[in-house]
C-alpha positions in Angstrom: 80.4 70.2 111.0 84.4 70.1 111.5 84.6 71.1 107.8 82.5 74.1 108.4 84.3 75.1 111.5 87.7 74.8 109.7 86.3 77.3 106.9 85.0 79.4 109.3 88.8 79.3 110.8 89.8 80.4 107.7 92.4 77.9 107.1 92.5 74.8 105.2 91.9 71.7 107.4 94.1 70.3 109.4 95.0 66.7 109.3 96.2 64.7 112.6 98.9 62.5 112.9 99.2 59.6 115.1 102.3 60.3 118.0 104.5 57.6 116.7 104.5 59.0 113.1 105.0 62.1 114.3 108.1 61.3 116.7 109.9 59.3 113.7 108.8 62.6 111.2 110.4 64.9 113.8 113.5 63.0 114.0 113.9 62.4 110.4 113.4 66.1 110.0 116.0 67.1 112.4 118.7 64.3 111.1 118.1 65.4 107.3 117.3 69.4 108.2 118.5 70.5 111.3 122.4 70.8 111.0 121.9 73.0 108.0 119.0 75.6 109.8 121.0 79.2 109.2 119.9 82.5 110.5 117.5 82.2 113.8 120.1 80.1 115.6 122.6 82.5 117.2 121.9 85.6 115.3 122.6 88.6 117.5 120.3 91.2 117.8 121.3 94.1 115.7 120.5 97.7 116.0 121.1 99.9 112.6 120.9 103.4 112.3 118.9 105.0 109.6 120.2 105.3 106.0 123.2 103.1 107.0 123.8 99.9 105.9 126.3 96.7 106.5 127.3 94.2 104.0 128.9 90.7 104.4 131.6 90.8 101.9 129.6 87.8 99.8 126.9 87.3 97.9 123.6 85.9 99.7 124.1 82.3 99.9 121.8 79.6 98.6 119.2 77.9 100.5 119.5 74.7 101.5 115.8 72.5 100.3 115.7 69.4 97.8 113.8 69.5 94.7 110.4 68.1 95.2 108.0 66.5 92.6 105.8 63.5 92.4 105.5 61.4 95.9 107.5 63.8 97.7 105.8 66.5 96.7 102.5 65.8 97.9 103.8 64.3 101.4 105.7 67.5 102.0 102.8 69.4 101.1 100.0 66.9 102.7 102.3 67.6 106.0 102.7 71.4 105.4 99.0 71.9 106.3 98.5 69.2 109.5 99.0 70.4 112.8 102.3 69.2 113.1 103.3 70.6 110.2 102.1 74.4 110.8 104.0 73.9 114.1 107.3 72.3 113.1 107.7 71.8 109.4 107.2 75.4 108.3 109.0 76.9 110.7 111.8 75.1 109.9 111.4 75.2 106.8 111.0 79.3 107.4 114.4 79.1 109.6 116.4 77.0 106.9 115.6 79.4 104.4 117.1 82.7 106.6 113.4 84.4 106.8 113.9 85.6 110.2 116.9 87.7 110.0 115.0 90.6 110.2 113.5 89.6 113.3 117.0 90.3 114.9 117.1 93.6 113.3 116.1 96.8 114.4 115.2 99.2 111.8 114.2 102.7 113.1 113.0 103.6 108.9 109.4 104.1 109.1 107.7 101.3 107.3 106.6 102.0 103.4 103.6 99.8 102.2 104.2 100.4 98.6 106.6 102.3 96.7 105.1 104.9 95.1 107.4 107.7 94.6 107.0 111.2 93.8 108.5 112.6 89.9 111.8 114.5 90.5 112.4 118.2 89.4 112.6 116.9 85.9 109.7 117.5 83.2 108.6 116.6 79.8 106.8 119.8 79.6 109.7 121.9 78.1 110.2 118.7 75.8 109.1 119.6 72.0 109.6 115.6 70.7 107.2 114.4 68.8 106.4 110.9 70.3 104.9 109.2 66.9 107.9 110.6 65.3 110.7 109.2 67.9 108.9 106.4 67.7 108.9 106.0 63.8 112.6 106.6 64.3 113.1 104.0 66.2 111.6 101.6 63.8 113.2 102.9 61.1 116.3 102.0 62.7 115.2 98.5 63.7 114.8 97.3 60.4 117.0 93.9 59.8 119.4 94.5 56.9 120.7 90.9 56.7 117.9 89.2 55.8 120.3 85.9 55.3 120.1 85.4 59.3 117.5 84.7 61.3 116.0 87.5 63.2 112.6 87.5 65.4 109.9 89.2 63.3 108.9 92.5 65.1 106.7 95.2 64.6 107.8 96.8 62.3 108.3 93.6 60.3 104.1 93.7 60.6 104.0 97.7 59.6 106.1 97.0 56.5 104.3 94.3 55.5 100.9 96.0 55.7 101.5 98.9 54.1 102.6 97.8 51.1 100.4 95.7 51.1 102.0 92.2 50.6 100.3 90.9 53.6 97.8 91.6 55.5 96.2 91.6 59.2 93.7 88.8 58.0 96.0 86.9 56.3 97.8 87.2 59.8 95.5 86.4 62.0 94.2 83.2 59.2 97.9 82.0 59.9 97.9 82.6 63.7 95.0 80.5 63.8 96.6 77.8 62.0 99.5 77.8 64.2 97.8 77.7 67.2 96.2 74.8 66.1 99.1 73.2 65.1 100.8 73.9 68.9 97.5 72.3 70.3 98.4 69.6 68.1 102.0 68.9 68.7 103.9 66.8 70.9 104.7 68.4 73.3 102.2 70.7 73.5 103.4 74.3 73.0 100.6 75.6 75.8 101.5 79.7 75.1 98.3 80.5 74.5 95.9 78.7 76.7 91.9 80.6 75.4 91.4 81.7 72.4 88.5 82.1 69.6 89.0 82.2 66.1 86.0 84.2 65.5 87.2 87.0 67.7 90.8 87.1 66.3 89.8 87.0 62.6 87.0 89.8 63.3 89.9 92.2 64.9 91.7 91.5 61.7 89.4 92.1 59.3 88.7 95.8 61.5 92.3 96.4 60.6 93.0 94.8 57.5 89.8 98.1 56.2 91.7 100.3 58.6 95.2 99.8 56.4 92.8 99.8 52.8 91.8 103.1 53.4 95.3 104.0 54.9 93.8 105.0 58.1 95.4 102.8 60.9 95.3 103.8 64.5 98.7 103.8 65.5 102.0 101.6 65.3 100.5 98.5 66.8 97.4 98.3 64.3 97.3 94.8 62.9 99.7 93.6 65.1 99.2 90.1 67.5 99.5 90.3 71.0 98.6 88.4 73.9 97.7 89.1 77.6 98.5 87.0 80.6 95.5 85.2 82.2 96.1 87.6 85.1 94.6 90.5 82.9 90.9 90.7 82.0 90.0 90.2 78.8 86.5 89.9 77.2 85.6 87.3 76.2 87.9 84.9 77.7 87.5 83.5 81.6 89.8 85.2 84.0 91.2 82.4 85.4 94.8 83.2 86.9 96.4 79.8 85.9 93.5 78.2 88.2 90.7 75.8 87.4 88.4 77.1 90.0 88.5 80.9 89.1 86.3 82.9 86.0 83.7 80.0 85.8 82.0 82.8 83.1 83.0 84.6 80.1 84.8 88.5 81.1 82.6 91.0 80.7 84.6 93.7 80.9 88.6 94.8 79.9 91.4 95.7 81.9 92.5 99.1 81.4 95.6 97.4 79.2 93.2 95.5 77.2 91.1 98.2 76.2 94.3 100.1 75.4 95.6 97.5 73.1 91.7 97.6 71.5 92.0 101.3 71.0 95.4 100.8 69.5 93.8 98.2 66.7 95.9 95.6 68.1 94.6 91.6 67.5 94.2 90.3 70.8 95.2 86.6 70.0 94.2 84.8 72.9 95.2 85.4 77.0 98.6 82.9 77.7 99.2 80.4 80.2 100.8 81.3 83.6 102.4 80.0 86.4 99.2 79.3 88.8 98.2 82.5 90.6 102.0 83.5 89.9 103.3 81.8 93.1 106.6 80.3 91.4 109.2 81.0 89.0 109.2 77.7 86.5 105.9 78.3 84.5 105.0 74.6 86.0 101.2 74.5 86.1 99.9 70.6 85.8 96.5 72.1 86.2 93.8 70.6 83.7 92.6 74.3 82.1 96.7 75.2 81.5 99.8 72.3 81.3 103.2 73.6 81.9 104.4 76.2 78.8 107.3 75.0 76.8 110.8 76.9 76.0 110.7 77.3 72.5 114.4 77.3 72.5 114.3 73.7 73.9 111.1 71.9 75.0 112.2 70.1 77.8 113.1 73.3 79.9 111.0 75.7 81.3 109.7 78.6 80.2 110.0 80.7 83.4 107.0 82.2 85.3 104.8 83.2 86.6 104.0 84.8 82.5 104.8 81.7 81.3 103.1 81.3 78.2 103.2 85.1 77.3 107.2 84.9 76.9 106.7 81.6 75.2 104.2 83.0 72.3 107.1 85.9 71.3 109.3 83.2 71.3 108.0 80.7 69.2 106.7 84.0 66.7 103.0 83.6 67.6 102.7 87.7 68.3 105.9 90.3 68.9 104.2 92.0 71.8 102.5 89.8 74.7 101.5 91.7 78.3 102.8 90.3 82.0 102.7 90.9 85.4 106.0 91.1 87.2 106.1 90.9 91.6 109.4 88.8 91.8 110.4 88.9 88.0 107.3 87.4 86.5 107.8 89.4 83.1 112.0 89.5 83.5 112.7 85.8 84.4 110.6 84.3 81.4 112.2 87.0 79.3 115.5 85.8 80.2 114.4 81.9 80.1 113.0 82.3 76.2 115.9 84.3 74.9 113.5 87.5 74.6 113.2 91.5 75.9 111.3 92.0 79.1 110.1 95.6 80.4 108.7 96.1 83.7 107.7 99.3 84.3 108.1 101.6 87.4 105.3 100.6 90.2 102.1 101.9 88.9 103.7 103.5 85.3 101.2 100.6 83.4 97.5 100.6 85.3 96.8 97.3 87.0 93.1 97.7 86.8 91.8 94.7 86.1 94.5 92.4 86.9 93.7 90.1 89.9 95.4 91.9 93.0 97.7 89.3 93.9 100.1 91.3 95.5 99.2 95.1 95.9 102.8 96.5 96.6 105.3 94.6 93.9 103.5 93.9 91.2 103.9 96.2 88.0 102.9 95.4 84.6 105.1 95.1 81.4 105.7 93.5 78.0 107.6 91.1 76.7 109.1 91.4 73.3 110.6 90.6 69.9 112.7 93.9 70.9 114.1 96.6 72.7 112.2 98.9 70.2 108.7 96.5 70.2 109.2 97.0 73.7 109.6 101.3 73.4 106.4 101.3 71.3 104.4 99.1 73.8 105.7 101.6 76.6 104.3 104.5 74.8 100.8 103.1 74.1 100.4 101.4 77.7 102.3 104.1 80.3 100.2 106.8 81.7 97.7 107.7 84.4 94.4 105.8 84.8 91.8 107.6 87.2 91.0 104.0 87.5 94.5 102.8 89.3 95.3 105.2 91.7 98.7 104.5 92.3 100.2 105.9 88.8 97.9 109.1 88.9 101.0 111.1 90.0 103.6 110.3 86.9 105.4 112.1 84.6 104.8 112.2 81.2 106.5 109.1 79.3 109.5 110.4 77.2 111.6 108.9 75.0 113.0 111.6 73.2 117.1 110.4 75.1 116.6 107.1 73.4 117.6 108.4 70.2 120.9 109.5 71.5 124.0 107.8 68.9 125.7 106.6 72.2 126.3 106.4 75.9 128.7 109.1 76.8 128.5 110.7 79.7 126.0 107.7 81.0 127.7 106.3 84.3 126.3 102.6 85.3 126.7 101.0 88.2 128.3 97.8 89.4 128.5 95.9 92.4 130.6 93.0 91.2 130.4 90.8 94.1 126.6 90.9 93.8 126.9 90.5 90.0 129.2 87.4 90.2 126.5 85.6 92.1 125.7 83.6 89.1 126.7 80.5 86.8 130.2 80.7 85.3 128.8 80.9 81.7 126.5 83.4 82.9 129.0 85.3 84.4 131.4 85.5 81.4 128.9 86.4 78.8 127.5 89.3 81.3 131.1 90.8 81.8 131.8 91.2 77.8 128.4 92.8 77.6 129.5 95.2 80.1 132.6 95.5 78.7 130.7 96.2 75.4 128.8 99.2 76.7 131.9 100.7 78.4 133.1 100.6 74.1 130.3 102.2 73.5 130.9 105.4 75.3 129.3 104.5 79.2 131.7 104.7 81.7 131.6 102.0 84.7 131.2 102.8 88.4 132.0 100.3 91.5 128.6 100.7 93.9 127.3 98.8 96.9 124.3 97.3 97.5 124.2 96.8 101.1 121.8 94.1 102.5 121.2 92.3 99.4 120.2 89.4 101.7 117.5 91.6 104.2 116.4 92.7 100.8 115.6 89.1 99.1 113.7 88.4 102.6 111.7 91.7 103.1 110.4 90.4 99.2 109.1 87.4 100.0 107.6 88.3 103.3 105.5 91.2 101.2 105.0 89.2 98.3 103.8 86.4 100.5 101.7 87.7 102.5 100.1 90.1 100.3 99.3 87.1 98.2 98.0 85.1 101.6 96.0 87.6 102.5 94.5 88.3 99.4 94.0 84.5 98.7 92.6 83.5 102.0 89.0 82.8 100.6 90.4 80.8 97.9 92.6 79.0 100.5 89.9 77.9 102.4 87.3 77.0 99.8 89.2 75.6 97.3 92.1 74.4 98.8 91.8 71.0 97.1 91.7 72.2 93.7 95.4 74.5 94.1 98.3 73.3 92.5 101.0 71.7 95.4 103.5 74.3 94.9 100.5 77.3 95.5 99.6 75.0 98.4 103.2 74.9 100.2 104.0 78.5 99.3 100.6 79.9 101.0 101.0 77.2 103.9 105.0 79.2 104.2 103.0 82.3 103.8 100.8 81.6 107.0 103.7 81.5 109.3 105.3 85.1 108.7 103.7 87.6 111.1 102.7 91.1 111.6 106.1 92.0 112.7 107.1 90.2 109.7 105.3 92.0 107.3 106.2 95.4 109.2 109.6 95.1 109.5 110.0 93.6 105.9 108.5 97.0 104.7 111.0 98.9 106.9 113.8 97.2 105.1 111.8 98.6 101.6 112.3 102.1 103.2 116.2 101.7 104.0 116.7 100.2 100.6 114.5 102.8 98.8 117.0 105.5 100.3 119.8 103.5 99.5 118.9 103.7 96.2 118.5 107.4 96.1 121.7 108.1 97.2 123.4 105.3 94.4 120.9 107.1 91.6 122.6 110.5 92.7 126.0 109.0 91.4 125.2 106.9 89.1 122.9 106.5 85.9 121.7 102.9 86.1 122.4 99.6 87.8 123.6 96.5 85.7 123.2 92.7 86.8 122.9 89.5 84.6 119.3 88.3 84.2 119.2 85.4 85.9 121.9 83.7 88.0 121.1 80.3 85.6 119.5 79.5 82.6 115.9 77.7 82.4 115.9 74.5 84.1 115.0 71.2 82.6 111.7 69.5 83.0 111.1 66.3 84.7 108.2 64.0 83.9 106.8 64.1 87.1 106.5 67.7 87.4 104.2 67.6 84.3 101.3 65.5 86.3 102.7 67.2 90.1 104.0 70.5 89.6 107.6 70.7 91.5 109.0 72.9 94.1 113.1 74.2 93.8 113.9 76.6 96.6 117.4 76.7 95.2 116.9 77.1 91.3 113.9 79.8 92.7 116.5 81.6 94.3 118.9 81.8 92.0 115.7 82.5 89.7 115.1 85.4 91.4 118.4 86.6 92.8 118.6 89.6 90.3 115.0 90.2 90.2 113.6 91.7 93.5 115.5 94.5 94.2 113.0 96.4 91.3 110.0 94.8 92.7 111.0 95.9 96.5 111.6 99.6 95.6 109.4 99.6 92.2 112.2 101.4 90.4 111.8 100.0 86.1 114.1 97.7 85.0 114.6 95.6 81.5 116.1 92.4 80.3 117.5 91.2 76.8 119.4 88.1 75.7 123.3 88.7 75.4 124.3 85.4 74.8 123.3 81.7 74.6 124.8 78.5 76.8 126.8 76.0 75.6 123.6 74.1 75.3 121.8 76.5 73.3 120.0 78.3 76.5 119.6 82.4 76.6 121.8 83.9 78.7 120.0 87.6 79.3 121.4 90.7 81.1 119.8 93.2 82.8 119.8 96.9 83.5 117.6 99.0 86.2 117.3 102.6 86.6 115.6 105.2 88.9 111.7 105.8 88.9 110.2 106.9 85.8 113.2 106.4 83.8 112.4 104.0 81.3 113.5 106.0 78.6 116.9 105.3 79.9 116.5 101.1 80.3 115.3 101.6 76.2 118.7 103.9 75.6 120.5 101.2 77.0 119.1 98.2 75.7 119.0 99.4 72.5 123.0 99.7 72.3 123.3 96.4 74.4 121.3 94.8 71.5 124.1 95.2 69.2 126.4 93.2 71.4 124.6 89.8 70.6 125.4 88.9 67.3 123.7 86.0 65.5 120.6 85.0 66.8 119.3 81.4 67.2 116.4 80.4 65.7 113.9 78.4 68.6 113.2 74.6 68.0 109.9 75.9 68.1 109.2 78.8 65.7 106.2 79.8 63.5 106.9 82.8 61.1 102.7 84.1 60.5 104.4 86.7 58.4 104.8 83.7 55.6 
């Protein structure tokens, strides 16, 4: 009866505490927490006129919260959802971590529940480009001429191949097969793709492998393996969201990406593992459906979530093209971990019908990718309006007709260094060369501001957060017991942030939306590193546990959320590698709708990279 009443609460149970424990828990917490609780404690209240912002002079400083695996873990989390822990615990935790500034804020903007913005005066309509033939170009000028280095196999590597017919898209898919079953078989565990059916890849194949006989293919990405995160329906695998308790049956019907793909003549390989329900940043998912993803560049460190395993099958040369979800960097910061390219698109460019609606307002789709140019041909096949997804209905055409321009002249990116040097030293000095490389290539560098970097990295996770608890509140109540620890602590955060909250975090998305108007009206793009560190390792325990890192997710993130506040596009490719052998990655971000110019971009920045490492994992299904 108590467990029904709970449910019909709508919360997980609460467990009780005797008074002692919770006297010598509450001074524990004070001696070990309370001296380093920032933000509530004598913050004045602030009034802010609209459009204008403040800065600190600093870059938004790290939170102050231990690493937690194994034991700890689960007493953190066991006292997270108790009484006590709902009333002191979380808010604490909530105070250490500065989400209440904006409680001392007032911000007149009117609220903006999700960032759809309207095409600007410019049109494709008086464009005469031939997409298929931009496209080609593109390829064309892809092609590796030193075949003496290594060099991830991309799709045009595939087109060659097929059409002249020294491989083909069964032989392909036979070897796919044979790798997979080689990563279920190795120690550790690969765990990039997490369902797949033989049958079901071979018979996509074979469809191809006639298609190319009769020289009849459907477009550039005929033959060609990809994967889709487990976040994206796809028939006839269980739509499971890195959970065990969700898609007990077989899909029975695409997502508007899959079907895409399908059209396309793509071979669907599998759906890949993922961060569970893509509420952290590591790819750790102990679950017994999905075990935690492994950097193909080095094992022992993760891949980066939440599209863990979808970075990790590019990576290790499973499939060129694999599809993510990105709502705090969930395409860019696995990009960036496995050394690959990561595109996420402007909010609602790619159709999320079909994906589970995690978070409505800063989730957009993209791909991750062998390369900038794998990532311009998965662009043109997947942007567009769905009738189906009605936030993209109002687009502009895709172009990429400027992506074929010989340089950057007259292309004026945007720096705010303070901002930018909020990252590891090696980090740092690989991203200032590469911005020093693009300024040689014609671009011209321009000192910006980003006011209220920190307001913005708040107003994110109170929308992500909630969006996700609210969304999640069955699940939280019925199968609380079967969510990882980390989902478990994050929705338990979640729980405390309130209606204000939530309203004036998407205030702050309206000042910083304008902000960014008024920075796109000077300047081209924006340029950050990827990620303010590299992957970070694994430890043993977080294999059976899962782990939580408020730090390393911060500095995870750091670079990440300003695109998924506003929904403006923005791209990542490795620039350099660690000491260590870790990809270092860069990024670039530009106004709505203007992926074109990310790919212009990207594709010069490629050049800056030199050699290439091979992964410690890599399977070349070419033979």
């Amino acid at each position: 009866m108590e467990q029904e009443r709970e449910a019909a609460a709508g919360r997980a149970p609460m467990l009780l505490l005797p008074p002692v424990l919770l006297l010598l828990l509450l001074l524990l917490l004070y001696v070990l927490l309370g001296r380093r609780v920032t933000g509530a404690a004598g913050t004045r209240f602030q009034r802010r006129q609209p459009g204008r912002g403040h800065r600190t002079g600093r870059p938004p400083a790290d939170a102050w919260s231990p690493r937690l695996s194994g034991f700890p873990l689960r007493l953190c989390v066991y006292l997270a959802n108790t009484a006590f822990g709902q009333l002191f615990l979380v808010p604490l935790l909530i105070r250490i971590n500065n989400f209440t500034i904006l409680r001392y804020l007032d911000i007149s903007e009117d609220p903006t529940f999700v960032p759809v913005v309207v095409a600007e005066g410019k049109t494709d309509s008086s464009e005469l480009e031939n997409l298929s033939d931009v496209l080609q170009r593109l390829l064309e000028n892809s092609s590796q001429s030193d075949s003496s280095t290594f060099s991830f196999r991309g799709i045009q590597d595939y087109l060659n191949s097929y059409r002249s017919g020294e491989v083909t898209p069964l032989q392909v898919a036979k070897n796919i097969v044979s790798a997979l079953q080689d990563a279920e078989k190795s120690s550790p565990q690969l765990r990039a793709i997490v369902q797949w059916d033989r049958e079901e890849i071979l018979k996509m194949a074979e469809a191809s492998a006639a298609r190319y006989r009769s020289k009849r293919p459907l477009s550039l990405l005929d033959g060609v393996p990809v994967c889709l995160k487990e976040e994206i329906k796809v028939v006839p695998y269980h739509h499971r969201v890195g959970t065990e308790y969700l898609g007990t049956k077989p899909e029975a019907e695409d997502a508007t990406v899959t079907r895409k793909l399908r059209e396309a003549g793509a071979v669907i390989i599998g759906v890949s593992n993922m961060h569970e329900l893509g509420t952290g940043t590591t790819g750790c998912n102990p679950n017994r459906f999905h075990g935690t993803a492994r950097n193909p560049y080095k094992p022992q460190h993760f891949t980066g979530g939440s599209s863990s395993g979808s970075a990790a099958a590019v990576a290790a040369g499973l499939c060129p093209l694999a599809i993510g979800t990105d709502g705090g960097g969930s395409v860019r910061i696995p990009a960036s971990f496995c050394g690959i390219v990561g595109l996420k698109g402007t909010f609602g460019r790619i159709s999320g019908h079909g994906c589970h609606p995690l978070s409505y307002s800063t989730v957009g789709l993209g791909s991750l990718c062998a390369s900038v140019t794998d990532a311009a041909v998965a662009y043109s096949v997947l942007a567009g309006p769905d009738p189906l997804y009605t936030y993209g209905l109002g687009q502009p055409t895709p172009s990429l007709s400027e992506t074929l321009a010989p340089d950057l002249k007259g292309l004026k990116c945007g720096v705010d260094w303070t901002f930018f040097k909020a990252c590891d030293p090696e980090i740092l000095s690989v991203c200032k060369k590469a911005v020093d490389f693009l300024e040689s290539v014609g671009a011209s560098v321009v000192d910006v501001s980003l006011p209220e970097v920190e307001e913005i990295r708040v107003a994110h996770v109170i929308c992500i957060l909630s969006e996700m608890r609210d969304f999640l509140q069955p699940d939280f109540s019925n199968h609380f017991q079967q969510m990882n620890l980390e989902t478990r602590m994050n929705l338990a955060i979640a729980s405390q942030f309130t209606a204000l909250d939530y309203i004036k975090a998407n205030r702050q998305r309206s000042r910083t939306m304008a902000f960014l108007k008024e920075t796109f009206a000077s300047v081209d793009c924006l340029l950050t590193p990827g990620t303010a560190c590299p992957a970070p390792s694994i430890q043993d325990s977080d294999l059976l546990t899962g782990c939580s890192d408020a730090q390393t997710t911060l500095r995870t993130m750091r670079f990440m959320q300003l695109a998924n506040l506003t929904g403006i596009p923005a791209i990542v490719l490795p620039v350099g590698y660690t000491a260590s052998g870790l990809p270092i990655s860069f990024q670039i971000m530009a106004k709505w709708w203007d992926e074109a110019l990310l790919l212009r971009v990207g594709l010069k920045l490629e050049r800056f990279r030199g050699v290439t490492p091979k992964p410690a994992i890599y399977y070349d299904v070419l033979g």
